[in-house]
C-alpha positions in Angstrom: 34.7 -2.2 -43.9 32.7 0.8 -44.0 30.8 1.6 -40.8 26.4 0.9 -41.2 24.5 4.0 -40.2 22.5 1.9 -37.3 26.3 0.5 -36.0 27.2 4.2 -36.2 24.4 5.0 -34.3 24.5 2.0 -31.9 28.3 3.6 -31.0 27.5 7.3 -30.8 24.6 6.3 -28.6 26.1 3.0 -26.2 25.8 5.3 -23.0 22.4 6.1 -23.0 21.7 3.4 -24.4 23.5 1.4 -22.0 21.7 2.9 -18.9 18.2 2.3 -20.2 19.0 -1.1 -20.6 20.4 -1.0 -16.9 17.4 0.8 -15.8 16.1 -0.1 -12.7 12.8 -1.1 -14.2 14.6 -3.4 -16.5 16.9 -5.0 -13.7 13.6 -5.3 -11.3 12.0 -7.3 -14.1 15.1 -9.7 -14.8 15.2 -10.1 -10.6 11.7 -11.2 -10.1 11.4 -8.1 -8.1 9.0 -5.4 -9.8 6.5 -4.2 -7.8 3.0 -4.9 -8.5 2.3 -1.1 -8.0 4.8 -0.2 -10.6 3.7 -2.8 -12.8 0.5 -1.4 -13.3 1.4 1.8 -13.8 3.6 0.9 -16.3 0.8 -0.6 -18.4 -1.2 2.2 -18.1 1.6 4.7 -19.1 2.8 2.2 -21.6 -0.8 1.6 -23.1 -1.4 5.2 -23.9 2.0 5.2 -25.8 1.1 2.4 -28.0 -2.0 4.5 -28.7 0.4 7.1 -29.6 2.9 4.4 -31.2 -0.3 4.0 -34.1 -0.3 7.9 -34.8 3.7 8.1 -35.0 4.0 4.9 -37.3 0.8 5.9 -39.3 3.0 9.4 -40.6 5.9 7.0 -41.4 3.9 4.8 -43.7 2.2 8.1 -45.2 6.0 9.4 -45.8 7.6 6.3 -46.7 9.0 6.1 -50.3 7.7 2.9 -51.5 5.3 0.3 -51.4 7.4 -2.5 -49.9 7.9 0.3 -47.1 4.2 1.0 -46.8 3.1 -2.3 -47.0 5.5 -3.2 -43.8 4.6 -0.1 -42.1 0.6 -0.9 -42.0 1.8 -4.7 -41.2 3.1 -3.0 -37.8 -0.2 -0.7 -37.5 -2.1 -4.1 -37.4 0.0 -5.5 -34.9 0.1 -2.4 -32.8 -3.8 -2.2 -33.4 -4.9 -5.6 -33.1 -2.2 -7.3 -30.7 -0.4 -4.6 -28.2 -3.4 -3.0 -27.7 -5.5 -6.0 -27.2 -3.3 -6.8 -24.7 -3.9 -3.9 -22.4 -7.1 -4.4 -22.9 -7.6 -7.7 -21.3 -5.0 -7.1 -18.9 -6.5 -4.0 -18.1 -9.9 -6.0 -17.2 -8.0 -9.0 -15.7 -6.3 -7.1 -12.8 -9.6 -4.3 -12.9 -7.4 -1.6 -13.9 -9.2 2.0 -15.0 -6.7 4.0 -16.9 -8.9 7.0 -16.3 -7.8 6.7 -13.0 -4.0 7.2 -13.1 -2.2 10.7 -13.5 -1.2 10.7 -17.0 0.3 14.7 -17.2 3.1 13.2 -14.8 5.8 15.0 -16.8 8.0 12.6 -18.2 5.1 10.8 -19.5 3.7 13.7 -21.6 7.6 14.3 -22.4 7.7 10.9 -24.1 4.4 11.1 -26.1 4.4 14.6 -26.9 8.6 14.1 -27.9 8.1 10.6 -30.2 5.1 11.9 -31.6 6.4 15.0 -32.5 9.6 13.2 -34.2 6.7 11.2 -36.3 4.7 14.7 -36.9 7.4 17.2 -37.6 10.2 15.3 -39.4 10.8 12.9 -42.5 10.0 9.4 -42.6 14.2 8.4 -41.5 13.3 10.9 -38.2 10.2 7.9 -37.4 12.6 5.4 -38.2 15.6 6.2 -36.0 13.6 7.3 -33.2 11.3 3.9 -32.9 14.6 2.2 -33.9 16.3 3.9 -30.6 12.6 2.1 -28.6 12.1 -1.5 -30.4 16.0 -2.5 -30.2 16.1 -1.3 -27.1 13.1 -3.6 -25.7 13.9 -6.4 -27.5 17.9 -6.5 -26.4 16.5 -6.6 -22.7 13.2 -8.5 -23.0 15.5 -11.4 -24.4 17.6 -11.3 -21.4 14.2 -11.3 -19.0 12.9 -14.0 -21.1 15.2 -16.2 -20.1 14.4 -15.4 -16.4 12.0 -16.4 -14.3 8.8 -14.1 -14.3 6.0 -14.7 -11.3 3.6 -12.3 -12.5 2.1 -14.5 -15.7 1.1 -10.9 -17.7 4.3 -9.4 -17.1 5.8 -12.5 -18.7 3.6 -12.5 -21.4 4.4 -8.4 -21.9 8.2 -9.6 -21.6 7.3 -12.5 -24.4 5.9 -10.4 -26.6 9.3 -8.5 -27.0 11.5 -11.6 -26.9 9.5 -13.0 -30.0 10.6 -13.1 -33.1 8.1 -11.1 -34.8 9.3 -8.5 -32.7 12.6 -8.9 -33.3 11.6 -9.0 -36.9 10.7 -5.2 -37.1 13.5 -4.3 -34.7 16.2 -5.6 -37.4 14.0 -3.8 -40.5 14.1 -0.5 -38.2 17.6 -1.5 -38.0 18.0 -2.3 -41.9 15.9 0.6 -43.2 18.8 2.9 -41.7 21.7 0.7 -43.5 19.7 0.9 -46.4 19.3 4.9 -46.4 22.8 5.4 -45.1 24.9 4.2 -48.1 25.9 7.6 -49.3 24.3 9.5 -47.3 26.3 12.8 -45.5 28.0 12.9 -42.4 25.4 15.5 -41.5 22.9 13.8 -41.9 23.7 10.5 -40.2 25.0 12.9 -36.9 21.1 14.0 -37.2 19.9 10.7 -37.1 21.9 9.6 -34.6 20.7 12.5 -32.0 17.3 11.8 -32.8 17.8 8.1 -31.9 20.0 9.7 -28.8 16.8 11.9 -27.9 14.4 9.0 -27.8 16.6 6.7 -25.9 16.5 9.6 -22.9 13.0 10.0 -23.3 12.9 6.0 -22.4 14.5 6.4 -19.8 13.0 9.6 -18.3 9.9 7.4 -19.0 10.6 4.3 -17.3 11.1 6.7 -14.2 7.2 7.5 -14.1 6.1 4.2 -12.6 7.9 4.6 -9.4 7.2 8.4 -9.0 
């Protein structure tokens, strides 16, 4: 059988992928352990990306090729808009966090934002698509783990939930199918181009999940 582009991917990219998934964040979170400290500056770092996550998924659906494709990609926009960020926002007020507050030129956090977005901004609409590939199937593979763990800190579950659920996973395996899709005939060039771009991503994860304990 012939190899998918996202299982190509998936095997060009298992050791980086690998250690983000083994990221210390990620193994604190499964052990009960994260620190509230970190936690919160997680959400802060994380809620400016999801602001970001709107811009880089808005140029996909304005370079996407159809209307089943558009139609998906403002689907996600809504989510992002009305759900992720609503969620900062109240946890934001619940533990009396000010983003304004919190050093957001740490360098590996303007690496991550400035890199996705300018994936999203500079390439075609399969550059979005591999690189928020590389970030949704990464969070969901571990947030299903943690979610079967015990979580003290209710809004860290509920963060952990969110990826675990099945609309989640939903757009994880269209990510995942829009590459299949596009890689039936498509070059050997191009899917090695693909597959560093979901490569690049996956290090700018981890580079990023670094932040909170700097």
């Amino acid at each position: 059988m012939v190899e998918t582009l996202s299982e190509q991917i998936l095997r060009e990219n298992a050791e980086v992928l690998d250690a983000m998934l083994g990221h210390r964040f990620v193994e604190d979170i499964k052990a009960d352990r994260l620190p509230t400290e970190v936690f919160e500056r997680y959400l802060v770092f994380e809620g400016a990306f999801v602001d970001t996550a709107i811009s880089i998924f808005a140029f996909a659906a304005a370079k996407a090729e159809t209307m089943a494709q558009k139609r998906w990609l403002i689907g996600v926009l809504d989510a992002l808009a009305n759900q992720q960020i609503a969620y900062f926002e109240k946890t934001f007020a619940a533990r009396g966090i000010d983003p304004q507050a919190f050093d957001h030129a740490i360098p590996e956090v303007a690496a991550f934002q400035d890199g996705m977005l300018a994936i999203a901004r500079d390439g075609g609409y399969l550059d979005t698509v591999a690189a928020m590939f590389a970030a949704e199937w990464m969070y969901w593979t571990w947030s299903r783990q943690a979610a079967a763990r015990q979580i003290s800190d209710p809004l860290l579950k509920e963060w952990v939930d969110l990826h675990a659920h099945p609309d989640f996973a939903a757009q994880a395996l269209w990510l995942k199918a829009e590459l299949d899709r596009a890689g039936e005939g498509m070059s050997e060039t191009e899917r090695s181009r693909l597959s560093a771009i979901f490569g690049q991503a996956q290090s700018l994860e981890i580079a990023f999940h670094d932040a909170p304990y700097l």
